[in-house]
One Martini backbone bead per residue (centre of mass of N, CA, C, O) as a GRO file, in nm:
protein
  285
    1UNK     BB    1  -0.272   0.707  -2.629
    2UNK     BB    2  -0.476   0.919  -2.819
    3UNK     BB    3  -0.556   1.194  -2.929
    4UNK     BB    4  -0.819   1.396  -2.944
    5UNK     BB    5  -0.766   1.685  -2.816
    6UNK     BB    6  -0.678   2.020  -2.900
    7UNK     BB    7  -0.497   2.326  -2.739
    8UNK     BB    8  -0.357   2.634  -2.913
    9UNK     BB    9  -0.286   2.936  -2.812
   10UNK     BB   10  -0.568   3.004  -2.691
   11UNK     BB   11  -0.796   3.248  -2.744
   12UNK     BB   12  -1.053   3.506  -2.579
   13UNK     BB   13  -1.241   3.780  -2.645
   14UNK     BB   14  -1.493   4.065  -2.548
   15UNK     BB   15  -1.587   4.296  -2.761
   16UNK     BB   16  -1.450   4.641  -2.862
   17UNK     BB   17  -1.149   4.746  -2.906
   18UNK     BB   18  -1.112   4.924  -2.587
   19UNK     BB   19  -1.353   4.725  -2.466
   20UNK     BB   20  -1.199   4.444  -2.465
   21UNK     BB   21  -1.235   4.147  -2.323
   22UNK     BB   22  -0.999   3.889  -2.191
   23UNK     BB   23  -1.054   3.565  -2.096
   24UNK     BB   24  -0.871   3.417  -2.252
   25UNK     BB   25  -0.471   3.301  -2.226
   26UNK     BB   26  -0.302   3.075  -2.366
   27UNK     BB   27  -0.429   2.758  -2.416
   28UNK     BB   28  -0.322   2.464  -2.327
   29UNK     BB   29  -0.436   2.140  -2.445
   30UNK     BB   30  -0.431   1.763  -2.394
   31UNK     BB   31  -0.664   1.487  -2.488
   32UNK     BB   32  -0.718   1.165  -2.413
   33UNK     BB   33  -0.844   0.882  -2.483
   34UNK     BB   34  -1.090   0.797  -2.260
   35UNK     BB   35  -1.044   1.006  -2.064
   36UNK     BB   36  -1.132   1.202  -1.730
   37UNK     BB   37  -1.134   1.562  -1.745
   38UNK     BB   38  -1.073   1.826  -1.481
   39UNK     BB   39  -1.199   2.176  -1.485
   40UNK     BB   40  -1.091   2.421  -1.228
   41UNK     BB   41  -1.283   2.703  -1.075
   42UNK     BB   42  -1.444   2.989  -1.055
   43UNK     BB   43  -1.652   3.221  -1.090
   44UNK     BB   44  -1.564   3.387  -1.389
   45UNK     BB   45  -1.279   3.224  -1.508
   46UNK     BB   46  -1.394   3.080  -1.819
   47UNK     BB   47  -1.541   2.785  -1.849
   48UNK     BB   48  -1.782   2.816  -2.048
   49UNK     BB   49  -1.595   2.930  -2.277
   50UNK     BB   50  -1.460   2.685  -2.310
   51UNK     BB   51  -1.657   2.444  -2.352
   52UNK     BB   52  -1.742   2.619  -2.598
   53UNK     BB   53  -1.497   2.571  -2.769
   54UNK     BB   54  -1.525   2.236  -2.774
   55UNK     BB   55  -1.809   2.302  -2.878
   56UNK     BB   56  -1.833   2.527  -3.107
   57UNK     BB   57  -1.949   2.726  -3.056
   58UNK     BB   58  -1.711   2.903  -2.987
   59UNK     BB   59  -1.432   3.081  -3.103
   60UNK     BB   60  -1.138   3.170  -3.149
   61UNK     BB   61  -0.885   3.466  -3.203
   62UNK     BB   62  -0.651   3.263  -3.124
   63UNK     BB   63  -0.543   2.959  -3.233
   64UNK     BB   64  -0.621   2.622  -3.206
   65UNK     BB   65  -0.909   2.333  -3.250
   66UNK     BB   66  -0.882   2.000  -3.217
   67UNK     BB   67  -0.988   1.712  -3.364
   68UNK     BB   68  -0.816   1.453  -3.462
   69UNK     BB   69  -0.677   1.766  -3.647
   70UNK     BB   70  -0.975   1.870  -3.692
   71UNK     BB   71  -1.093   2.162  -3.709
   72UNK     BB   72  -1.277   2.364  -3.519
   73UNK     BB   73  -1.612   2.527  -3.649
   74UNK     BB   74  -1.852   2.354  -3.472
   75UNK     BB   75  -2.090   2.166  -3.390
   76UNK     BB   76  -2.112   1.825  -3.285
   77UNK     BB   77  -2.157   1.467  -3.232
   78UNK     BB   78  -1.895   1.411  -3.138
   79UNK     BB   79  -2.007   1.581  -2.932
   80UNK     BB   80  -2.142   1.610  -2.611
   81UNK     BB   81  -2.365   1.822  -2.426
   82UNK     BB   82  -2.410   1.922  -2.043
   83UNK     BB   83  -2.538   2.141  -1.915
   84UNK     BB   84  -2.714   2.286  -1.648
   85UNK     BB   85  -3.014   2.364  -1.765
   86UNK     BB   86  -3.064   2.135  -1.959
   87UNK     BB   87  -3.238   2.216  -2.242
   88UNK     BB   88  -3.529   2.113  -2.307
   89UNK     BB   89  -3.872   2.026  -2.397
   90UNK     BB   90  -4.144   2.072  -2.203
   91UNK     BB   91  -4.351   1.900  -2.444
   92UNK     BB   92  -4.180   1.706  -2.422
   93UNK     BB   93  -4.076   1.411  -2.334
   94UNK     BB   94  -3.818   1.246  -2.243
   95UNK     BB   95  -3.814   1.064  -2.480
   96UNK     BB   96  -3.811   1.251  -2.690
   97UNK     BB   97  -3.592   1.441  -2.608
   98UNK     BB   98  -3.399   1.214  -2.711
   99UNK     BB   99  -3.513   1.133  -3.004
  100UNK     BB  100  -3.436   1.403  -3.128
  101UNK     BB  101  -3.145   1.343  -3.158
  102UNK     BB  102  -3.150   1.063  -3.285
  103UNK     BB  103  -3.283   1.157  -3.533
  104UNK     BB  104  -3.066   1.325  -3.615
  105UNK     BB  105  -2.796   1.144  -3.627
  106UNK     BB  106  -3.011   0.895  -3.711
  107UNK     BB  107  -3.208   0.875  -3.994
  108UNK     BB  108  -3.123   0.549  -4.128
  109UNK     BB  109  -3.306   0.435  -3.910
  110UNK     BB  110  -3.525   0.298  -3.786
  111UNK     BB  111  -3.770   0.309  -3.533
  112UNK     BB  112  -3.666   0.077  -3.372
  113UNK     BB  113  -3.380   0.135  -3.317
  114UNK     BB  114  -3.469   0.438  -3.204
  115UNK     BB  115  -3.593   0.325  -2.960
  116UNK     BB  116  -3.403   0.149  -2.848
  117UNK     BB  117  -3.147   0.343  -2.862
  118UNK     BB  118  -3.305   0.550  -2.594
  119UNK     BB  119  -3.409   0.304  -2.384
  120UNK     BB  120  -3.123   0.234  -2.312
  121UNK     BB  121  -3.035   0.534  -2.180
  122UNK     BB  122  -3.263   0.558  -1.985
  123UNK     BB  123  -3.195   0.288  -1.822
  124UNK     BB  124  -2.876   0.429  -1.790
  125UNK     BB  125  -3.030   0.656  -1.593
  126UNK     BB  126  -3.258   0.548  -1.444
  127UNK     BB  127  -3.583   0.621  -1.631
  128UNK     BB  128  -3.743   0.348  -1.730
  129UNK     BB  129  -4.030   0.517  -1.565
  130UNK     BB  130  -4.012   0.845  -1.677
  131UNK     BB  131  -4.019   0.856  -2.005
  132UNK     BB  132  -4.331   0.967  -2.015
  133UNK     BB  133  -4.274   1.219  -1.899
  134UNK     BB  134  -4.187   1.561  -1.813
  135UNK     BB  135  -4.005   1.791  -1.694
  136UNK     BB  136  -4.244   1.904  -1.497
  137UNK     BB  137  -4.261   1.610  -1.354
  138UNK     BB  138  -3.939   1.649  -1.311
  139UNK     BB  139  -3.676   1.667  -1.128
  140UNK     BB  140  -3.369   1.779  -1.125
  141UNK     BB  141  -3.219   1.559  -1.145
  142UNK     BB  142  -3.379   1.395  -1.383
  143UNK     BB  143  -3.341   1.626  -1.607
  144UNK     BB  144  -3.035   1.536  -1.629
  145UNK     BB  145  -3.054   1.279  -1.704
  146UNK     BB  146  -3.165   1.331  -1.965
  147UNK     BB  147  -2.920   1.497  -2.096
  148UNK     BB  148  -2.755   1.281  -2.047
  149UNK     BB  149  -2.888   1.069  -2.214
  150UNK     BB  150  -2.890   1.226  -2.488
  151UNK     BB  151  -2.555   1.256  -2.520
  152UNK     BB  152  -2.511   0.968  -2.547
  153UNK     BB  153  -2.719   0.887  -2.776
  154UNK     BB  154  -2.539   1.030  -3.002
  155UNK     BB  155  -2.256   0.871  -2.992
  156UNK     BB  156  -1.981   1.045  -2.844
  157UNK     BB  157  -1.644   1.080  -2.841
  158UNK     BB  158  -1.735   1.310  -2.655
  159UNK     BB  159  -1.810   1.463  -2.298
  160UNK     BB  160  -1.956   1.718  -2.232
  161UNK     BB  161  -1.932   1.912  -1.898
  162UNK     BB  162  -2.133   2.168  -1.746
  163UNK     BB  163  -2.185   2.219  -1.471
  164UNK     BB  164  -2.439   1.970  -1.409
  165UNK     BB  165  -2.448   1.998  -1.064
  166UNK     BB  166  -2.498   2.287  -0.941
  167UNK     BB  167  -2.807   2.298  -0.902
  168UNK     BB  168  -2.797   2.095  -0.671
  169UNK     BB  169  -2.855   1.908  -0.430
  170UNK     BB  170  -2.624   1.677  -0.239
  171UNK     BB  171  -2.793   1.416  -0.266
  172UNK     BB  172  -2.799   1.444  -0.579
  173UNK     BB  173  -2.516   1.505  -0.681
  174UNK     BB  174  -2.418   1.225  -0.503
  175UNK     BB  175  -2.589   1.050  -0.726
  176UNK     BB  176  -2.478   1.172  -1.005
  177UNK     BB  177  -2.175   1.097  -0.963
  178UNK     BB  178  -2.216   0.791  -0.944
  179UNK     BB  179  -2.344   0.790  -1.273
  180UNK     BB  180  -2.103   0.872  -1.424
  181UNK     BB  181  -1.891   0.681  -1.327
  182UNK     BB  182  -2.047   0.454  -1.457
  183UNK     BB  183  -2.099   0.478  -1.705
  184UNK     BB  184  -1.765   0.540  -1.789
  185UNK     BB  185  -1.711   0.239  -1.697
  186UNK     BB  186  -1.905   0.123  -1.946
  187UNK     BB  187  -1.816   0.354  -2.197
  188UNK     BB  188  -1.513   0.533  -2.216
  189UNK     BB  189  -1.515   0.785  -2.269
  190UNK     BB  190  -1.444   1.103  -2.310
  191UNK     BB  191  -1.405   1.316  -2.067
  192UNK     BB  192  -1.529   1.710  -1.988
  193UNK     BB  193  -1.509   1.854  -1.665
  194UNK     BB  194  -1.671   2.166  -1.515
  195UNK     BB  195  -1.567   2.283  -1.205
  196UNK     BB  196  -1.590   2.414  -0.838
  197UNK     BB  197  -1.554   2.087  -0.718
  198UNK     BB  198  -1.268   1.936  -0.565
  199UNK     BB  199  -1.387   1.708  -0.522
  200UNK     BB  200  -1.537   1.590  -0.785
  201UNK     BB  201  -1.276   1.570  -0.943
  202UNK     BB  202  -1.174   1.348  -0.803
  203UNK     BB  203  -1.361   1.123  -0.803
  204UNK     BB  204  -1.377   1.123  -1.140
  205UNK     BB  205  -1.102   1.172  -1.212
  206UNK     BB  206  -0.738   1.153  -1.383
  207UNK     BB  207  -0.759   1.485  -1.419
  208UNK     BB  208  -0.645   1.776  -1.306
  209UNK     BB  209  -0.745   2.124  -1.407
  210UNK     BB  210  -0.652   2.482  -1.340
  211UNK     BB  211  -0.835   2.784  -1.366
  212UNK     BB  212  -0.664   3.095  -1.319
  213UNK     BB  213  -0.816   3.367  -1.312
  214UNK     BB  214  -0.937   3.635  -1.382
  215UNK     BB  215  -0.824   3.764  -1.665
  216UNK     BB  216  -0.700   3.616  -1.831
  217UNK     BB  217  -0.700   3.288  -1.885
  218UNK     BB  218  -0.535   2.977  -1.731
  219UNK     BB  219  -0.368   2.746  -1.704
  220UNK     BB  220  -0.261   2.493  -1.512
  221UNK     BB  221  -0.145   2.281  -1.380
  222UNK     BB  222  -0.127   1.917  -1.356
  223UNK     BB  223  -0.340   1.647  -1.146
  224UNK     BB  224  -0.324   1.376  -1.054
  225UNK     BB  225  -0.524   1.062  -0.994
  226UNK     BB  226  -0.424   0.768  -0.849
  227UNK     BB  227  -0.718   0.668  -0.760
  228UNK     BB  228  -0.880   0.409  -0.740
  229UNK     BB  229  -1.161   0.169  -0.918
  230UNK     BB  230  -1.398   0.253  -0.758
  231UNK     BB  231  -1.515   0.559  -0.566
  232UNK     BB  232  -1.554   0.628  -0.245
  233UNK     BB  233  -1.648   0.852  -0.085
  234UNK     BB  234  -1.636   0.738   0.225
  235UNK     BB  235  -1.343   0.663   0.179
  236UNK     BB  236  -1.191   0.945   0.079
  237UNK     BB  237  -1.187   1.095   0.363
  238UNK     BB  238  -0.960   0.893   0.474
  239UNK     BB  239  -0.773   0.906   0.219
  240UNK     BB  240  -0.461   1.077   0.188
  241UNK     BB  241  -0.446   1.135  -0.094
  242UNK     BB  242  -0.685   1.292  -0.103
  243UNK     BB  243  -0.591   1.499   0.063
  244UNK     BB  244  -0.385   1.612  -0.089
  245UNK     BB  245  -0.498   1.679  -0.350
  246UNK     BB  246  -0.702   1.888  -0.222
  247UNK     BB  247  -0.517   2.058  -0.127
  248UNK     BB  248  -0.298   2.125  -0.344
  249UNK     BB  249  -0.554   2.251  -0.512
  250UNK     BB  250  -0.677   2.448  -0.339
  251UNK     BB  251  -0.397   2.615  -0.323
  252UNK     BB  252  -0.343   2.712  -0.583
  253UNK     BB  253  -0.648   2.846  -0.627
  254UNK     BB  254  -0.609   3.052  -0.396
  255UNK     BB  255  -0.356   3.190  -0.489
  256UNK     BB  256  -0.410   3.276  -0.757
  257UNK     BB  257  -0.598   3.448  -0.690
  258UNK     BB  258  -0.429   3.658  -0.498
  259UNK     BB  259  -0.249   3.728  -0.737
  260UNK     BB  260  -0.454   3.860  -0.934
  261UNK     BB  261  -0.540   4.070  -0.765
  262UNK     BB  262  -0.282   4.214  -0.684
  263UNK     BB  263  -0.259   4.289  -1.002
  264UNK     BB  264  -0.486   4.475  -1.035
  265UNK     BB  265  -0.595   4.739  -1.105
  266UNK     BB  266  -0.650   5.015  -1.003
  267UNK     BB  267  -0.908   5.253  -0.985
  268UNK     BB  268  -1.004   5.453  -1.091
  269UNK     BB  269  -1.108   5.793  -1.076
  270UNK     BB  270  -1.407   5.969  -1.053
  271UNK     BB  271  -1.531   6.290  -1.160
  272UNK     BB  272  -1.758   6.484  -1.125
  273UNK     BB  273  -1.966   6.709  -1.207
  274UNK     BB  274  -2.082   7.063  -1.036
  275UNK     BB  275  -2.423   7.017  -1.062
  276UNK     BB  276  -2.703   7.176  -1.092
  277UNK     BB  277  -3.043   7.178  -1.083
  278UNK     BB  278  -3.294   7.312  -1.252
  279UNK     BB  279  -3.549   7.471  -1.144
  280UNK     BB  280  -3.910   7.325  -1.212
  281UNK     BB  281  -4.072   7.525  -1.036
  282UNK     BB  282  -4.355   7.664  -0.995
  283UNK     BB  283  -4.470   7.976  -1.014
  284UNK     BB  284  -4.577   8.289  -0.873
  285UNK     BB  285  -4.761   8.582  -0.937
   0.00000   0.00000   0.00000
């Protein structure tokens, strides 16, 4: 299995000369071609920073980041990304909305060509009954499902997922882990997905990796899932392999908080000057 991905000594951090705050630092993963893989972490510990680098948004301050050994400059096609909050466009059509991605991708196929490799990921992402609703027409899982449908019909050779279920209620989300998990073993793409959530990781990944808390966040061990395809969510809760995976990522991940804390710099005192306000009440003569 090759290479797709590589992130080595990256750095990243905000702000200017002695307010800049190091948000990831010293990063480095290898992700192989066709897998799965989880980076999990607390919130604010630099997940959406990561994505946005693999994602080509933004630049890292050292190291280097490469697809293929070629150094990412910017977002491109063959990266396709699902953020958190939809991205849609309200007055365009779920049909629309994904037909604009693929007009930008392939603007030499024909119109029919276009139109049918649409229709395709609408209906694999089963929307083939709301394509031609509005965002506004459709539920929070729905307008993800189009997200992810647009992101798919780019045909991308990795497929980032930035916590693309964190704002869903609980029975749309284990309903859309189930269509991720679906997708992926129909089309084996390269997945690297975000979240905050270790049963999620478990359950869809082949590799977690935990996020460190920052400042200066850094990736920790990487954690196999060795359990059998396709995974029943409530047979998963039975099975004692899943209890182990969970308790030791969970633990990893409380620990590392722990230390994190534990660590951060005691904050100064600040004193104000004792300072009294000048009465600007009117006097009377």
């Amino acid at each position: 299995m090759t290479n797709i991905l590589e992130l080595k000594g990256v750095s990243k951090g905000y702000g200017e000369n002695q307010h800049r705050s190091e948000v990831l630092h010293d990063v480095n993963l290898t992700i192989r071609d066709g897998e799965f893989i989880a980076i999990v972490g607390f919130s604010g510990s630099g997940k959406t920073t990561l994505i946005s680098l693999l994602a080509g948004l933004l630049l890292s301050d050292t190291g280097s980041v490469t697809m293929r050994g070629n150094t990412i400059t910017g977002p491109g096609p063959e990266r396709g990304v699902v953020f958190q909050n939809y991205s849609l466009l309200p007055w365009l059509t779920a049909f629309q909305n994904v037909k604009l991605a693929v007009d930008s991708v392939f603007p030499l196929w024909s119109s029919a060509q276009r139109k049918e490799h649409v229709e395709k990921y609408m209906n694999m992402v089963s929307l083939g009954h709301a394509m031609h609703k509005r965002p506004g027409e459709l539920s929070g899982g729905m307008r993800q499902r189009v997200s992810v449908a647009r992101a798919l019909a780019m045909s991308p050779q990795i497929l980032l997922l930035d916590e693309p279920l964190s704002a869903l209620d609980a029975l749309t989300r284990g309903t859309l882990q189930s269509e991720i998990a679906r997708i992926w073993e129909q089309d084996k793409k390269t997945v690297v997905l975000i979240t905050n959530d270790v049963d999620e990781a478990i359950l869809l990944a082949d590799r977690i990796i935990p996020l460190r808390p920052g400042p200066r966040a850094t990736l920790g061990p990487e954690f196999a899932v060795n359990l059998a395809r396709p995974r029943d969510r409530k047979e998963l809760n039975h099975n004692e392999e899943f209890k182990r995976i969970r308790n030791t990522v969970t633990k990893y991940l409380l620990d590392a908080a722990a230390t994190q804390k534990s660590a951060a710099p005691v904050a100064r005192e600040i004193r104000l000057p004792d300072v009294k306000p000048i009465d600007l009440r009117l006097t009377t003569a």
